[in-house]
C-alpha positions in Angstrom: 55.4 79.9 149.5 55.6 81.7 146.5 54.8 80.0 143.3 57.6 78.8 140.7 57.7 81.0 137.6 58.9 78.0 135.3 58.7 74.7 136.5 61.5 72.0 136.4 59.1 69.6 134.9 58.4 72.0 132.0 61.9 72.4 131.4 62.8 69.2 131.2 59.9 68.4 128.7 60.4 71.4 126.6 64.0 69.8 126.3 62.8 66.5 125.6 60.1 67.2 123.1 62.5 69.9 121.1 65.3 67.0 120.8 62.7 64.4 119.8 60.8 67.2 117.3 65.0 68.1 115.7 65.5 64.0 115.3 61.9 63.5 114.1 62.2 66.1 111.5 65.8 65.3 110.5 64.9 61.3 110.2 61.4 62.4 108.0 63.2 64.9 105.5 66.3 62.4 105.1 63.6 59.9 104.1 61.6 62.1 101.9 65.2 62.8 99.8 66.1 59.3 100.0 62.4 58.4 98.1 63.4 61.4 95.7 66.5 59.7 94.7 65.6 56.8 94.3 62.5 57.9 92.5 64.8 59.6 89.9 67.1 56.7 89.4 63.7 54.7 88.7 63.5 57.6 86.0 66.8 57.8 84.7 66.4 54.3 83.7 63.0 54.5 82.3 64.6 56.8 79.7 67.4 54.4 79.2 65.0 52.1 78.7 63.6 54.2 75.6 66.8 54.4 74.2 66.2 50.7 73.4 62.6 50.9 71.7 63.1 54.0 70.0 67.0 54.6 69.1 65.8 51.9 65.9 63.4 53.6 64.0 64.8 57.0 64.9 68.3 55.9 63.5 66.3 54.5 60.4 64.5 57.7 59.4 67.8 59.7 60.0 69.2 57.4 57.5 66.7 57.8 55.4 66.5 61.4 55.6 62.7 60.9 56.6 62.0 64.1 58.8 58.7 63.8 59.2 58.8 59.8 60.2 61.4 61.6 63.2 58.6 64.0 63.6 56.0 61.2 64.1 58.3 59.3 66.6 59.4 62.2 68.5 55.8 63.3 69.1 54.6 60.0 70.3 57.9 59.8 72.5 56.5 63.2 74.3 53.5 61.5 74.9 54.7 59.0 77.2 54.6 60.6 80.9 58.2 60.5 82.3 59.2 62.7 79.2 58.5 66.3 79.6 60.6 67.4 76.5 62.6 65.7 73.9 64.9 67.3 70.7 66.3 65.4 67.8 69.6 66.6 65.9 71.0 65.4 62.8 74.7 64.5 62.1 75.1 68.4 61.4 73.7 69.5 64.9 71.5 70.9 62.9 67.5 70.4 65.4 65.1 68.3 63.5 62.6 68.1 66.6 62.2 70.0 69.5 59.3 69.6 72.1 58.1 70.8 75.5 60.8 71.2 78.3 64.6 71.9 76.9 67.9 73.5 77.5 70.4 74.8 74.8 72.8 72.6 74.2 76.3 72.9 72.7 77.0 71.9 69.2 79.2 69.4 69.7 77.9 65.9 69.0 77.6 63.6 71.6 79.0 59.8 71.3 78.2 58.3 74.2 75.3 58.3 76.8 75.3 61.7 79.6 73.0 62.4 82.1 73.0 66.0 83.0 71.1 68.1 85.5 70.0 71.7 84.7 68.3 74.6 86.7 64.9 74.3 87.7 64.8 70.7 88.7 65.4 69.6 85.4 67.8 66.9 84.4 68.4 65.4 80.9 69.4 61.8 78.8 71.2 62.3 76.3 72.5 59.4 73.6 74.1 58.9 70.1 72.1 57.5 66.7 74.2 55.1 65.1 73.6 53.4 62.2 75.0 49.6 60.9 75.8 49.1 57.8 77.6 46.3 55.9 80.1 46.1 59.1 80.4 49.5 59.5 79.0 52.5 62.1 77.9 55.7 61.5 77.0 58.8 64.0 73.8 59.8 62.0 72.5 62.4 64.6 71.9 62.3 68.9 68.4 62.6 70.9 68.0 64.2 74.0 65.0 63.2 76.5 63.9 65.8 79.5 62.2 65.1 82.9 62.0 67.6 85.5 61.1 67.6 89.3 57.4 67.7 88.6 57.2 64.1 87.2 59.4 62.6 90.2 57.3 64.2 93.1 54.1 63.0 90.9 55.6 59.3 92.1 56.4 60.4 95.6 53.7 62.4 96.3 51.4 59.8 98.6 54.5 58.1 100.3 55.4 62.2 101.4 52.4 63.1 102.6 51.8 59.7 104.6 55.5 60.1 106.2 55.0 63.4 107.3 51.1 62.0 108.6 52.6 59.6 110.0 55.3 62.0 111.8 52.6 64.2 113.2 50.9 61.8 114.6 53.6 59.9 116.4 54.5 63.2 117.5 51.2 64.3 119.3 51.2 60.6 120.8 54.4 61.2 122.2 53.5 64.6 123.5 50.6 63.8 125.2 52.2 60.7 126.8 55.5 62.9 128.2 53.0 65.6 129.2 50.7 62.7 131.5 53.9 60.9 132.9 55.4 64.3 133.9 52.6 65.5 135.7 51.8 62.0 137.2 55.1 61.2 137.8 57.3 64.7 138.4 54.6 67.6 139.0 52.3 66.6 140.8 54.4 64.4 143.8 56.6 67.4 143.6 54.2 70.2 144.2 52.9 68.5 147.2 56.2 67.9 149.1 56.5 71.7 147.9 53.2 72.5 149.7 54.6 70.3 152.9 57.9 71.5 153.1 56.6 75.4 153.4 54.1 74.4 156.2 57.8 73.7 158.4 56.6 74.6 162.0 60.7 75.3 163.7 58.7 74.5 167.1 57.0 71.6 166.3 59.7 69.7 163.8 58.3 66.3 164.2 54.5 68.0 163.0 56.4 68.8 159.8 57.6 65.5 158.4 56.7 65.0 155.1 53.5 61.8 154.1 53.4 61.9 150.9 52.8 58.4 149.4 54.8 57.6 146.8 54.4 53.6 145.7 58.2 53.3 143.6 61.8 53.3 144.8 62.7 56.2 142.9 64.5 59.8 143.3 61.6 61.5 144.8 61.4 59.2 147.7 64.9 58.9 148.5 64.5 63.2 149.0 61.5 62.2 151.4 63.3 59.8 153.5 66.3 62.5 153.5 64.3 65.5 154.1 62.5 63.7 157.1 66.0 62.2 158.1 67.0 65.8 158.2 64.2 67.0 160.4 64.9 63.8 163.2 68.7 65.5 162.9 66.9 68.6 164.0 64.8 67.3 166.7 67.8 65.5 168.3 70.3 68.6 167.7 67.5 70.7 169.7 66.8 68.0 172.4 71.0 68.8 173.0 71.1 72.1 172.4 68.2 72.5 175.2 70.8 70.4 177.7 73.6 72.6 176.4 71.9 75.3 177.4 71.1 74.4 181.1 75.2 73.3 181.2 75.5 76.7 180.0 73.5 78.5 182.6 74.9 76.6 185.5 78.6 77.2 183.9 77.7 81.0 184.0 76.6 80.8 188.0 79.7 79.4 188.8 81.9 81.7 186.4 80.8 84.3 188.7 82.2 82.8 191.8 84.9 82.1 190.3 85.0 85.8 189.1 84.7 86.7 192.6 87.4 85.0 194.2 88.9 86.4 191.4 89.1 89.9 192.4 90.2 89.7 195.7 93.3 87.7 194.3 94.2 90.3 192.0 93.7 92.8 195.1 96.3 90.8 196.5 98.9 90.8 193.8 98.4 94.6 193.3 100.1 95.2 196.8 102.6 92.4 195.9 103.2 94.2 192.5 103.7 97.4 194.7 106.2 95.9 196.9 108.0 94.4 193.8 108.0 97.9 192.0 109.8 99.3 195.3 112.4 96.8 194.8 113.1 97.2 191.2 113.4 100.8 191.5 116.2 99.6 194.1 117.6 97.2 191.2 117.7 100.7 188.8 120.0 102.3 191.2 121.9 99.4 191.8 121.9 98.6 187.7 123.2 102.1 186.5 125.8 102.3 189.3 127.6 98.6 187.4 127.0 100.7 184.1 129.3 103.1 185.4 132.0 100.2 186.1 131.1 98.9 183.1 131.8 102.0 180.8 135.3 102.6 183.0 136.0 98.8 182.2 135.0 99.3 178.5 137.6 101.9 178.3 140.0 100.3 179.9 139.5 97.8 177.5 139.8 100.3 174.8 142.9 101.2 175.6 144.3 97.3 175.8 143.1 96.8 171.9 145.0 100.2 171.3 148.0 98.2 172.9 147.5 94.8 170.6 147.2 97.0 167.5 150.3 98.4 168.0 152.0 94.6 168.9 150.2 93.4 165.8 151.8 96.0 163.5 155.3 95.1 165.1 154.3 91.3 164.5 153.6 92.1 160.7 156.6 94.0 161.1 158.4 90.9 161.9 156.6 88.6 159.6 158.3 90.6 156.6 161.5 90.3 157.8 160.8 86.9 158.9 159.9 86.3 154.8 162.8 88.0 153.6 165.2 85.8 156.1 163.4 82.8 154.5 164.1 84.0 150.6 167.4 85.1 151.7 167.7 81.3 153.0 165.9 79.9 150.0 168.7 81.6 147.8 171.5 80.6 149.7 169.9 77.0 149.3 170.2 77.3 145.6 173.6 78.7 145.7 174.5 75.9 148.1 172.9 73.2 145.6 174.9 75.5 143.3 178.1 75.5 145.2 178.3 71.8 145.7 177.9 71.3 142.0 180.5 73.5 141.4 183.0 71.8 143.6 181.8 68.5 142.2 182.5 69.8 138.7 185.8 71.3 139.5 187.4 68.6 141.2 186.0 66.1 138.2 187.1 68.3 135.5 190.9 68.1 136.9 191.6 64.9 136.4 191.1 64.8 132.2 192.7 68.4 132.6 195.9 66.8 134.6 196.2 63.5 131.8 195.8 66.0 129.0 198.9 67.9 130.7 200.8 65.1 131.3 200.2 63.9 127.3 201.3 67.1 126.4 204.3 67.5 128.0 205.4 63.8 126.9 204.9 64.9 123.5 206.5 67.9 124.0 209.6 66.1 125.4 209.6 63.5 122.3 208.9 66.6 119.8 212.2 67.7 121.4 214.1 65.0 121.0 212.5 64.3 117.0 214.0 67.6 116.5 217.4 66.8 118.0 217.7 64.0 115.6 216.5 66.0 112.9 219.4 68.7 113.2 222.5 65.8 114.2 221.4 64.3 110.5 220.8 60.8 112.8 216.9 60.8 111.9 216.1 57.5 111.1 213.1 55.8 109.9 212.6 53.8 112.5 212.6 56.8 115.2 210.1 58.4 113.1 207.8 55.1 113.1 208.1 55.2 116.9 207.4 59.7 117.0 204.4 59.3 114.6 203.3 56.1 116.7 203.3 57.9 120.2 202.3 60.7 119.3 199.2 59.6 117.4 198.6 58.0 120.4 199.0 60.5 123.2 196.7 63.2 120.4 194.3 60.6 121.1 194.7 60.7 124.6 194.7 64.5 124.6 191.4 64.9 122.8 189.3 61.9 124.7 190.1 64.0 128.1 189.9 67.2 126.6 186.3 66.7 124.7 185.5 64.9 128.7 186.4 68.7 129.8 184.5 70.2 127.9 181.6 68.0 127.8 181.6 68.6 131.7 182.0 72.2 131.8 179.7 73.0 129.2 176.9 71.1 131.1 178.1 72.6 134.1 177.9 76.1 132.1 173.7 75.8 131.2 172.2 74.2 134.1 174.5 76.8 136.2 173.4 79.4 134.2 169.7 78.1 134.1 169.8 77.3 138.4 170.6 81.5 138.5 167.8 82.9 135.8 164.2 82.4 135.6 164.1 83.6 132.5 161.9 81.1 130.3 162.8 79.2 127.4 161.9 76.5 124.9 163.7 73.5 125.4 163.9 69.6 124.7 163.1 68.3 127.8 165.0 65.3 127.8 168.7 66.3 126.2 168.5 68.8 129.4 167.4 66.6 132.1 170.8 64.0 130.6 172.8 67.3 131.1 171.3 67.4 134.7 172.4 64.1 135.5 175.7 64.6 133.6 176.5 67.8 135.8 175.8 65.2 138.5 177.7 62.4 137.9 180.6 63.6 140.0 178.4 63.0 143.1 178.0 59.4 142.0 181.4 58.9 141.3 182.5 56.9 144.5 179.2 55.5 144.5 177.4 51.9 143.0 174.4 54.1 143.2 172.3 54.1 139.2 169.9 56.7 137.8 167.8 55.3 134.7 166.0 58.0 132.7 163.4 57.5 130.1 162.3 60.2 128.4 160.3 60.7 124.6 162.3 61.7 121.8 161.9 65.2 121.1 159.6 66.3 123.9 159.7 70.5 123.9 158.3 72.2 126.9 158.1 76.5 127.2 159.1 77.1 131.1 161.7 78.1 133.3 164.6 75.4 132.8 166.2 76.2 135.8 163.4 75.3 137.9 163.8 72.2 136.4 167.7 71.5 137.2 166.8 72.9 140.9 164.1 70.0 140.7 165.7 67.1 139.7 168.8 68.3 141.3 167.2 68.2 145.0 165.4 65.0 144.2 168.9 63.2 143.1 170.9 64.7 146.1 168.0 64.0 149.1 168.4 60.6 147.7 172.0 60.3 148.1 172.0 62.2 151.5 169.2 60.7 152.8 167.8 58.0 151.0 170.7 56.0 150.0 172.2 56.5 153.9 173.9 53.6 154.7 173.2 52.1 151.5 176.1 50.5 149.0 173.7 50.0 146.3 170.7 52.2 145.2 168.6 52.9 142.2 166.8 56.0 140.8 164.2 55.9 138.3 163.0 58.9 136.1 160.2 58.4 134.1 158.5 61.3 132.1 155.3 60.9 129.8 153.2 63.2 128.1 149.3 63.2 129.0 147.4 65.6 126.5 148.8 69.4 127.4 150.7 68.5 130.1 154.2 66.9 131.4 154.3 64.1 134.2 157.7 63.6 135.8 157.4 60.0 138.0 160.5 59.6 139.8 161.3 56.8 142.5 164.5 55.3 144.5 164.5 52.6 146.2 166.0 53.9 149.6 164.6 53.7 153.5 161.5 55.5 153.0 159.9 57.9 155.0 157.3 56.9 157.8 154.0 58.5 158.0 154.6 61.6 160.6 157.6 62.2 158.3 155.9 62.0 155.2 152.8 64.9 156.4 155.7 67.0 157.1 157.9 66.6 153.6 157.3 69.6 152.1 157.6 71.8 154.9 159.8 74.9 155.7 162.9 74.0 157.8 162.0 70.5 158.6 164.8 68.1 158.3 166.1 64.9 159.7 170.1 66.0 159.8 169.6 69.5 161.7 172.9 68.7 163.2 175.0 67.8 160.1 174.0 70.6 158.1 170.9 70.3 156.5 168.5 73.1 156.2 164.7 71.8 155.5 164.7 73.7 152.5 165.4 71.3 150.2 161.7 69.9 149.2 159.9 73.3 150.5 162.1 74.7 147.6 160.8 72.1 144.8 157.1 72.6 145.8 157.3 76.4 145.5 159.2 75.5 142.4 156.5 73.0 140.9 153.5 74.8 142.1 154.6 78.8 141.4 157.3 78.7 138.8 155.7 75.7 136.8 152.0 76.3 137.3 152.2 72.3 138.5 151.3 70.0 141.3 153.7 67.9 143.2 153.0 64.6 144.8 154.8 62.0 147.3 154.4 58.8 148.5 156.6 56.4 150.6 156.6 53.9 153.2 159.4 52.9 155.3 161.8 50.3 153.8 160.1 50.8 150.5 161.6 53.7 148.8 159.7 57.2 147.7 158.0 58.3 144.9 157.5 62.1 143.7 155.1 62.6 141.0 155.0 65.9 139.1 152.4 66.9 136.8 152.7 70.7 134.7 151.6 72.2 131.5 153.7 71.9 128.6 153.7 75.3 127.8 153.7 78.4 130.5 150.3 80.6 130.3 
């Protein structure tokens, strides 16, 4: 087996000992800076602590103007060994002493303590002279003491050199102990079940297990028990794969027989096939002689769709005219609707036209007679109270039936004119649908029968008005014809609304009803209940075309026999 160029042991302590030498260094050079500080905080207040021996006398001999006393103290100040330079200025700025280590400094003077740091490792204390006197302070001049880098690692110097001693030598402790356990531990158990594992004999698995002592309950000797678990896997998989192989062998024997018999049933079915392959070619003759019949019956057939063509284009033919027999019915329905209105109109508007006749020949006759008197000179008051008397009254009478005329024919005149146009209009929905019922009133006139209309005030809708009267018009007579049959008393209730943009028209009697089979069939072409007595079926097939087409609307009914029906119509306000 070849030999392992780097080995996982190695690996894993080069890891180990790199993290432990990163941490080791990190922990000894945050302790060396920490000692550093510390050391010159130690130093920052050792100058402070001059401030308070010397500030005195220094303050005194600035006072005093005595340079050379400044001179004397300054001098014995840079004698002491945490001060590596020191400079005196007077009240001016102006230097009075200057020794050993210093910076230039700006002229400014200072009046308070500063500690400063400056290049080099220097750093600097800095306080104001100030003199008492009688009460009062005076700024007689400032000092300035230096200390550098030099005098803190003088302090530090033995406690650095024993924590990086100390740092090596944990170090090559700890090295020499990961390097033992690794080999005793890792290596050496590893190489050998290396060296065991490449002596595998495949024909002898059992020789190869591997023996390795190994005294703890660790990784290495759960891989034993698995590797030699893998190798009784083996034996067992080749104890049955040495019995799969005799099966095998005996299976092959008797594939052969089988193979055998095999070939002298498939000689068999060849001379069946043959005998089959003589009869389809029989079926082939036999199969393109019934595609012969077949093509003279597709032609045949040809010909009969020819034939239903031609009856379906005579059909269509027939549907048209069938169409234009049913619009020529649909308009005779409305001129029907319109006829009977007319009669109904005409026979009401005689009656106020035969009273106003009647008036006006009376006072015609008494006009006569006025003027007789008049001319004879036998005019007296009294017949003159009784002309002005009648014939205020019989004016009265004339104009009540006359204005009854006119109000009849002039209703007549727009729902007339409106049932015959679809031209479309703007128009207040509920003064027409009063003129509706007015033009209908003649129907009702030998009749208990009531129609009660509510209706908002000024409700304008843009549509065909016609459609309209023909609407209401066949609602109101299928009532009366059919609803109120046999019926003394009856009521009809009209009730429009407004819901947002469009116009719902509820209206409801209170006649026989209509059962359920007659009900599906309502709106229906040509269905009616009186086939025999004139009606037509084209009454409600006439309002739904009307509501749906004309009006852009939806129409529906409900009823129940004994309890009346119910149309509901719903359209937009205004036509698109």
């Amino acid at each position: 087996m070849a030999a392992v160029k780097t080995g996982l042991s190695r690996k894993l302590l080069a890891r180990v000992l790199s993290v432990y030498f990163s941490l080791t260094l990190i922990v000894t050079v945050g302790q060396i800076f920490t000692e550093y500080l510390s050391t010159k905080n130690h130093v920052e207040g050792e100058l402070q602590t001059l401030k308070n021996t010397f500030s005195s006398s220094l303050t005194r001999a600035l006072w005093e103007l005595n340079n050379d006393q400044v001179r004397a103290i300054a001098e014995g100040l840079m004698s002491l060994p945490i001060v590596e330079g020191l400079q005196v200025r007077g009240e001016n700025g102006n230097y009075i002493a200057e020794y050993g280590i210093r910076t230039q400094r700006s002229s400014a003077p200072i009046d308070r303590e500063l500690i400063e740091d400056h290049p080099g490792g220097v750093f600097s204390y800095s306080f104001p002279l100030v003199f008492k006197f009688s009460g009062r302070e005076s700024t007689v001049g400032d000092v300035t003491l230096y200390s550098s880098f030099d005098t803190i690692f003088s302090r530090i110097e033995v406690g650095v050199f024993f924590l990086i001693g100390n740092a090596l030598v944990k170090t090559t402790f700890l090295v020499f102990l990961f390097m033992t356990a690794f080999k005793t531990m890792l290596s050496e158990p590893l190489q050998k079940m290396t060296e065991q594992m490449g002596n595998f004999d495949p024909h002898h698995p059992e020789e190869s297990k591997l023996t390795i002592q190994l005294d703890e309950d660790n990784e290495l000797l759960q891989l034993k028990e698995s590797y030699n678990h893998v190798i009784d896997d083996l034996i067992v998989s080749n104890n049955k794969l040495k019995g799969t192989q005799d099966e095998l062998t005996l299976a092959n024997k008797k594939l052969d027989d089988q193979n055998l018999i095999l070939e002298q049933e498939v000689a068999k079915k060849t001379a069946s096939l043959s005998q089959i392959m003589l009869d389809l070619e029989q079926q082939k003759d036999e199969l393109i002689a019934h595609q012969r019949e077949l093509r003279q019956e597709n032609e045949n057939r040809q010909y009969i769709e020819a034939e239903l063509r031609k009856r379906n284009e005579e059909l269509a033919s027939s549907m048209d005219t069938l169409n234009q027999a049913q619009e020529q019915l649909v308009e005779s329905e409305r001129m029907a609707s319109l006829g009977g209105l007319v009669a109904g109109i005409a026979h009401d508007v005689n009656t106020p036209l035969g009273v106003s006749v009647t008036a006006a020949s009376f006072l015609q006759e008494r006009l006569n007679n006025l003027k007789t008197d008049f001319e004879d000179k036998s005019l007296t008051s009294k017949n003159m109270a009784s002309f002005i008397d009648e014939a205020e009254q019989t004016a009265l009478l004339l104009l009540s039936n006359l204005e009854r005329a006119s109000d009849l024919i002039a209703s007549f005149k727009q729902v007339a004119v409106d049932q015959t146009s679809e031209t479309e209009r703007e128009f207040i929905l509920g003064n027409y649908i009063q003129e509706i019922i007015q033009s209908l009133k003649p129907s009702f006139k030998h009749t208990e029968h009531t129609i009660e209309v509510t209706c908002p005030e000024n409700l304008v809708v843009s549509c065909a008005p016609g459609a309209i009267a023909q609407i209401v018009t066949n609602m109101v007579v299928n009532s009366l014809t059919h609803g109120f049959e046999n019926k003394e008393t009856g009521e009809i209730k009209l009730d429009v609304s407004k819901n947002k943009n469009d116009v719902v028209i509820e209206y409801a009697d209170n006649g026989r009803g209509l059962s359920e089979s007659e009900l599906d069939k309502l709106f229906d072409a040509f269905y009616t209940t009186k086939r025999g007595e004139g009606g037509s079926g084209l009454g409600t097939h006439i309002m739904y075309n009307l509501v749906t087409q004309t009006l852009n609307g939806q129409i529906e009914a409900k009823s129940a026999v004994g309890d009346g029906l119910k149309y509901t119509i719903r359209f937009p306000s205004r036509s698109a």
